[in-house]
N, CA, C and O of each residue as an XYZ file, in Angstrom:
424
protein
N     -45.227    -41.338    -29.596
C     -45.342    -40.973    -28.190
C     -46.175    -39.715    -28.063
O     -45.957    -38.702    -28.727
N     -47.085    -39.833    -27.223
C     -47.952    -38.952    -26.814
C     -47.116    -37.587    -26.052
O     -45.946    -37.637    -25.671
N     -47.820    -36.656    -25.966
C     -47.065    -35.836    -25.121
C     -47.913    -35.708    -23.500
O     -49.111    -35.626    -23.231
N     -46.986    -35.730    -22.845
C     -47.958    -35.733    -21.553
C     -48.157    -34.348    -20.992
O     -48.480    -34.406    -19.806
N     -48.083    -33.342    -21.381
C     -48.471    -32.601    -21.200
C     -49.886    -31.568    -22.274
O     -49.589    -31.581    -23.468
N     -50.833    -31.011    -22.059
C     -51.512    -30.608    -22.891
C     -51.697    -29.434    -23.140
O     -51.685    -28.640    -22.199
N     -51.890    -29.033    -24.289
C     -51.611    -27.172    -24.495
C     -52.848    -26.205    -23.821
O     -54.062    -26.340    -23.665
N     -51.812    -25.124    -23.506
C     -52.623    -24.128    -22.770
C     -54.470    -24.591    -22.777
O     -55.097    -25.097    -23.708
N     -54.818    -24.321    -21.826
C     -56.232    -24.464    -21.268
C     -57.094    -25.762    -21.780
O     -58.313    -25.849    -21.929
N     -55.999    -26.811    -22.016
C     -56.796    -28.147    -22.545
C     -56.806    -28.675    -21.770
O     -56.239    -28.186    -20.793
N     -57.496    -30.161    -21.605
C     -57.621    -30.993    -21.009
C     -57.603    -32.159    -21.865
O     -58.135    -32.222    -22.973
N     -56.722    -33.417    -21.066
C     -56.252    -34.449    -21.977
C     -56.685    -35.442    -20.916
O     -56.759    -35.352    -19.690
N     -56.971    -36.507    -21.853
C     -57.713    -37.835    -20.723
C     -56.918    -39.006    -21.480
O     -56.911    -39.063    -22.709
N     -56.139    -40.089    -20.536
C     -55.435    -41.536    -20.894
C     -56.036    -42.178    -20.436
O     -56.550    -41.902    -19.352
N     -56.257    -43.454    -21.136
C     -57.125    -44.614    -20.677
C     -55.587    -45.558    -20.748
O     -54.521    -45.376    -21.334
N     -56.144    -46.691    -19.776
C     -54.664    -47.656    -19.436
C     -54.939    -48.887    -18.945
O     -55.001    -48.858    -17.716
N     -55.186    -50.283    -19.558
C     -54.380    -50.280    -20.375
C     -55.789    -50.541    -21.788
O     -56.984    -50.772    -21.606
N     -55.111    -50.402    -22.972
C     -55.938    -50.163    -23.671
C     -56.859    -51.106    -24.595
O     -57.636    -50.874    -25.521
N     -56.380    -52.407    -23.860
C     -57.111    -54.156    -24.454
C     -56.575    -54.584    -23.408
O     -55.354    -54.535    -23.260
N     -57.457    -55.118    -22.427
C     -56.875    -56.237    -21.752
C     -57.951    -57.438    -21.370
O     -59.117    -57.224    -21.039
N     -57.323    -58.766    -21.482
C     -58.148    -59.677    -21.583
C     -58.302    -60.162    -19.799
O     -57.475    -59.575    -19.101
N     -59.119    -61.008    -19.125
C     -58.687    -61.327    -18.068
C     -59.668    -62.551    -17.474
O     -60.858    -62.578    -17.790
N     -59.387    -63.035    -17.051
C     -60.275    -65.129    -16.952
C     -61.091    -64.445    -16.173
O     -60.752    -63.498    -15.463
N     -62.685    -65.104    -16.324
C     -63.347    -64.933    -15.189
C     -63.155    -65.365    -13.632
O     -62.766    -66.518    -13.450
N     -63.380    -64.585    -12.543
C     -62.581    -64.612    -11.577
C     -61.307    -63.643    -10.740
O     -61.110    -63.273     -9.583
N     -60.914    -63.560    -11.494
C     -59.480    -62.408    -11.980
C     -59.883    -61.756    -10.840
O     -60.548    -62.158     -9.885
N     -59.208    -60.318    -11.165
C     -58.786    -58.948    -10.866
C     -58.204    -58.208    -11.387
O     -56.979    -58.110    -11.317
N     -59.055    -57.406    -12.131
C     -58.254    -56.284    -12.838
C     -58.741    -55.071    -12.500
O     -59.852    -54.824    -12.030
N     -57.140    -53.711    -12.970
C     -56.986    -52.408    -12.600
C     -57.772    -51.848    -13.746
O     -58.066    -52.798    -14.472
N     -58.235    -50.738    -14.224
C     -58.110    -49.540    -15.392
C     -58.158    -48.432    -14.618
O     -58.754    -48.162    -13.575
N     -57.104    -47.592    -15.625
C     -56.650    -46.592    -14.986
C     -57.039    -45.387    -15.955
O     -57.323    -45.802    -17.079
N     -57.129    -43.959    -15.809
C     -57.415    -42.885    -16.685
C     -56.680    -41.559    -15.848
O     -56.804    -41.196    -14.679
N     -56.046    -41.132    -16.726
C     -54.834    -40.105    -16.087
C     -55.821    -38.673    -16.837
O     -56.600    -38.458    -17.765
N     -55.397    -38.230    -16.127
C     -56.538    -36.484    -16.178
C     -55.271    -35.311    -15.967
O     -54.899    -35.018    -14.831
N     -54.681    -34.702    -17.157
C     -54.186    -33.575    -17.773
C     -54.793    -32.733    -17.693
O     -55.989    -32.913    -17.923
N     -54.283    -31.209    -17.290
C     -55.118    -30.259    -17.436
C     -54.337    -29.363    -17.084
O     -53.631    -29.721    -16.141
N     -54.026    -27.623    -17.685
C     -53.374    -26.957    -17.582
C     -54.133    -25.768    -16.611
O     -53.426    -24.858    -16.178
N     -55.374    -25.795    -16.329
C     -56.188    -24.783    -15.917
C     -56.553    -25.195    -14.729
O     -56.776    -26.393    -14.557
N     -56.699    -24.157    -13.557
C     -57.105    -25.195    -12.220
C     -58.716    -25.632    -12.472
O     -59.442    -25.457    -13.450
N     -58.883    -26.072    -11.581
C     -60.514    -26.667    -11.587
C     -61.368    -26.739    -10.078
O     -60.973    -27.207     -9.011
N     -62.392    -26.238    -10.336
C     -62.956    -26.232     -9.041
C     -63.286    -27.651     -8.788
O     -62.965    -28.336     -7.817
N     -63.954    -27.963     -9.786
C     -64.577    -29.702     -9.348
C     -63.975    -30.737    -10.299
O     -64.010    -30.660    -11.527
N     -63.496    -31.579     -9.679
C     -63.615    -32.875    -11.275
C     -64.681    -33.386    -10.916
O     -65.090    -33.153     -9.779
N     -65.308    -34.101    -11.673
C     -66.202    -35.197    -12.223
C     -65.739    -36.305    -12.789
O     -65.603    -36.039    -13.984
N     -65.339    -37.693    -12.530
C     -65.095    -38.812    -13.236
C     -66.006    -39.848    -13.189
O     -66.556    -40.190    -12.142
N     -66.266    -40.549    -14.630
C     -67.321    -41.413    -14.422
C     -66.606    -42.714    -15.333
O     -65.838    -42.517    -16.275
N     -66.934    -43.770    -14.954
C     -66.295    -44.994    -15.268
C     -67.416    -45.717    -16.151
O     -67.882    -46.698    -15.572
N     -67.855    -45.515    -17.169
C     -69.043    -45.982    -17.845
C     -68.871    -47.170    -18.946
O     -68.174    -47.001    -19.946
N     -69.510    -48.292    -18.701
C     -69.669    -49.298    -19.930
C     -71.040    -49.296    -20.711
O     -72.168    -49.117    -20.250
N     -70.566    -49.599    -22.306
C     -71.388    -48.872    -22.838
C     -72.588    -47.856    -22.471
O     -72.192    -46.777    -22.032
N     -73.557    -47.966    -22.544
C     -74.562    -46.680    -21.615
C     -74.870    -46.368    -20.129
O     -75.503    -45.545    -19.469
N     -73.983    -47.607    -19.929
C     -74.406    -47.244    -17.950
C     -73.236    -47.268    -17.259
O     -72.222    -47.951    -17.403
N     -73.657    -46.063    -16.162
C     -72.898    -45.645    -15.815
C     -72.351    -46.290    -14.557
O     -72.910    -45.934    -13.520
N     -71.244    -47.278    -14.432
C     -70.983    -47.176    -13.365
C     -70.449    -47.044    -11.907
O     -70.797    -47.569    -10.850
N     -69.739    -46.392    -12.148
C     -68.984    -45.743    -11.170
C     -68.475    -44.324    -11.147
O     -67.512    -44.034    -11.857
N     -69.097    -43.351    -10.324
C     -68.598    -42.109    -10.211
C     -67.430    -41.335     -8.792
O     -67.387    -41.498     -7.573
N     -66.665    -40.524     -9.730
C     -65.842    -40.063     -8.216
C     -65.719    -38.507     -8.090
O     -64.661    -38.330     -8.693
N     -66.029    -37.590     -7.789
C     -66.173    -36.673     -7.611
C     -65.229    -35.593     -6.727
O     -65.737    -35.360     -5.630
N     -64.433    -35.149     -6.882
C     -63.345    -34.585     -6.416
C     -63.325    -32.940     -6.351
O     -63.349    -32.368     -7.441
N     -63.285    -32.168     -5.211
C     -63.614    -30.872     -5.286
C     -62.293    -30.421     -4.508
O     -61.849    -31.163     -3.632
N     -61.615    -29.133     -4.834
C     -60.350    -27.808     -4.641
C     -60.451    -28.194     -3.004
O     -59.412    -28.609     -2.490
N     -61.746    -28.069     -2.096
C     -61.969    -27.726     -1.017
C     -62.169    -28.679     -0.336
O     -62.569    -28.463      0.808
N     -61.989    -29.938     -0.737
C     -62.002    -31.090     -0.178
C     -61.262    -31.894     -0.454
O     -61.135    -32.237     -1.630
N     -60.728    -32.304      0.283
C     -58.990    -33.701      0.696
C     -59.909    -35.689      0.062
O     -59.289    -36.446     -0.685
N     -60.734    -35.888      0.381
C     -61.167    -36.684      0.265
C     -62.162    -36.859     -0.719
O     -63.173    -36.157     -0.671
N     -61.937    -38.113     -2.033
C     -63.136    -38.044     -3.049
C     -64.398    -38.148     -2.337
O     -64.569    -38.480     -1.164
N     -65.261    -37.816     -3.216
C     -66.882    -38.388     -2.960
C     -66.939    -39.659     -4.013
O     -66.694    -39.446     -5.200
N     -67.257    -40.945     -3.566
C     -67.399    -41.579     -4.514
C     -68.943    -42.955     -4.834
O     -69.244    -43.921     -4.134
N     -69.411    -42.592     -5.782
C     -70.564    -43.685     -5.858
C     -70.643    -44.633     -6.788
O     -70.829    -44.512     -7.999
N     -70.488    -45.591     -6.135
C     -69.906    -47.311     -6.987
C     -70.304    -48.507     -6.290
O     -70.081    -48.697     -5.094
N     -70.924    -49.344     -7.091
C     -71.161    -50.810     -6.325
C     -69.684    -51.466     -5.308
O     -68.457    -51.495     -5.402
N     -70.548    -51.829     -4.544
C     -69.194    -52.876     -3.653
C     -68.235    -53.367     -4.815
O     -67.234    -52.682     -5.023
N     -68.388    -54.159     -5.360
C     -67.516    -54.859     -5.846
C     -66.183    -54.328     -6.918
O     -65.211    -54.977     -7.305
N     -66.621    -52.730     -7.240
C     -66.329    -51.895     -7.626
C     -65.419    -51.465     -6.825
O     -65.695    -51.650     -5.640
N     -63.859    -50.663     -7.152
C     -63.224    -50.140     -5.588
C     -62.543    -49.100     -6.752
O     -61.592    -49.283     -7.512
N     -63.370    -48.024     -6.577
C     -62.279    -46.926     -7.329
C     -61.209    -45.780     -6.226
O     -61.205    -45.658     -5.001
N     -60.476    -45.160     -7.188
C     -59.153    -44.813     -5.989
C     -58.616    -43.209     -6.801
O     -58.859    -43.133     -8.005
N     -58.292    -42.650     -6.489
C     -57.879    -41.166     -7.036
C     -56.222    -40.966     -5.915
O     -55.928    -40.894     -4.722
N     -55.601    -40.951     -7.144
C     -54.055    -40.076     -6.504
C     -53.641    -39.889     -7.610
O     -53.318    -40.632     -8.537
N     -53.685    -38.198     -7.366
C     -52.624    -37.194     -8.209
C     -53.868    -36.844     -9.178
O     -54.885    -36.208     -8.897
N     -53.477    -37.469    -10.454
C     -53.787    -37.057    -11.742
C     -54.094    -38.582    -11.963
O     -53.433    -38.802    -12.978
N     -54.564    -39.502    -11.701
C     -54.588    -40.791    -12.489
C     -56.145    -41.203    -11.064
O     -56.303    -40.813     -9.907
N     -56.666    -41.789    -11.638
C     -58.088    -42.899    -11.139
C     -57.798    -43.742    -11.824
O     -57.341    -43.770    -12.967
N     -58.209    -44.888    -10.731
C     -58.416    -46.521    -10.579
C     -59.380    -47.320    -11.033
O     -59.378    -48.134    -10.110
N     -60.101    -47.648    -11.675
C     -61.238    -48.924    -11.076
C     -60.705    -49.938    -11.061
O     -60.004    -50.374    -11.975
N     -60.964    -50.520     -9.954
C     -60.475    -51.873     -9.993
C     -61.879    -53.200     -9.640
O     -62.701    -53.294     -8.728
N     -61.644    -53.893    -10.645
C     -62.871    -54.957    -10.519
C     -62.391    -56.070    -10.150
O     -61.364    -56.597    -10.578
N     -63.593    -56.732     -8.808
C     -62.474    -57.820     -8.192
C     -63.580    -58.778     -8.559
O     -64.780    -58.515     -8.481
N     -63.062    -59.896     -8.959
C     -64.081    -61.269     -8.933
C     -64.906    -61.471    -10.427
O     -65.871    -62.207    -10.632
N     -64.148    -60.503    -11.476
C     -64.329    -60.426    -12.185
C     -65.615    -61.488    -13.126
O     -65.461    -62.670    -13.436
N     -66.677    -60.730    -13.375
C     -68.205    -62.097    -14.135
C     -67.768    -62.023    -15.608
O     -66.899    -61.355    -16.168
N     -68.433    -62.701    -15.940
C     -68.308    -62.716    -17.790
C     -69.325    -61.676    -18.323
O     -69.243    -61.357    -19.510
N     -70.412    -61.044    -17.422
C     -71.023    -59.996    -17.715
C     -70.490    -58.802    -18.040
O     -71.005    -57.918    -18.724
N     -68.507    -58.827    -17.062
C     -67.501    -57.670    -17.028
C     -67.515    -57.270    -18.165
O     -67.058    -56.137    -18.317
N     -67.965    -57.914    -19.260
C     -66.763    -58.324    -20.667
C     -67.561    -56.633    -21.401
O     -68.742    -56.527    -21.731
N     -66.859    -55.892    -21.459
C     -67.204    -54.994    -22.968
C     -66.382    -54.171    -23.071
O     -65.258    -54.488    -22.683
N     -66.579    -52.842    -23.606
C     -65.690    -51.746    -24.056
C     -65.768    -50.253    -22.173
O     -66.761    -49.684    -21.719
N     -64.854    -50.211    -21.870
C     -65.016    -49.316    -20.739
C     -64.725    -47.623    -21.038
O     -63.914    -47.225    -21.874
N     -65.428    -46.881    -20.312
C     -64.869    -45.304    -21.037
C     -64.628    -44.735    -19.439
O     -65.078    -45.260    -18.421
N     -63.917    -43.698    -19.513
C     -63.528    -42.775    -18.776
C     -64.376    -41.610    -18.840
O     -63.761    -41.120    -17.893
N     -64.895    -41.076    -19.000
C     -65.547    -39.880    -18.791
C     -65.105    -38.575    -17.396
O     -65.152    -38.715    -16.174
N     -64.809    -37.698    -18.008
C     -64.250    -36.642    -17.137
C     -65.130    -35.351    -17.751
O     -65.577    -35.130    -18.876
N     -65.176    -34.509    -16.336
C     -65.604    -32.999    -16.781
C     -65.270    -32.646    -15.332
O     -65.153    -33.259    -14.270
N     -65.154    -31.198    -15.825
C     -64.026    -30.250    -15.166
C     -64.986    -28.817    -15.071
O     -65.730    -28.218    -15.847
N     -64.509    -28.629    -13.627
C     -65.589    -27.541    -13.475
C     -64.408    -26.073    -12.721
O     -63.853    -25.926    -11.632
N     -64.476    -25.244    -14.001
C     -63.130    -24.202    -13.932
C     -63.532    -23.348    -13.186
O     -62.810    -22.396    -12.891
């Protein structure tokens, strides 16, 4: 078991779930939970398969509402400490390895 909390001035990133298969057609969630003991002026999250990037959400101290840039079919979502992508209508093009990418602007 992981610890969910991360030591002084780290930042810890969960990916969820961590293999999942799904028929073309489908609908599926991935989720990435964002730890961090230090406040942050900005997050940065980027939803990237292998080299391209695509979906970003952008979250700033001074603003209530993400900024977010993602294809339609794409529907990403931010509450709390955890982001969404959720892919609806899922192609067989979906199919590869997905990353989370986060940076944090202290």
């Amino acid at each position: 078991l992981r610890a969910l909390l991360p030591a002084a001035g780290a930042l810890q990133v969960n990916q969820d779930p961590g293999e999942v298969q799904v028929a073309e057609g489908d609908r599926v969630a991935l989720e990435c939970q964002v730890l961090t003991t230090e406040p942050w002026e900005r997050l940065r999250l980027e939803w990237v398969k292998g080299q391209e990037e695509l979906c970003t959400i952008i979250l700033s101290c001074s603003s209530r509402a993400p900024h977010t840039r993602c294809p339609l079919r794409l529907r990403p979502a931010w509450n709390s400490s955890r982001a969404t992508l959720s892919l609806r209508r899922v192609l067989g093009s979906d199919a590869g390895l997905y990353l989370c990418r986060v940076t944090l602007e202290i």
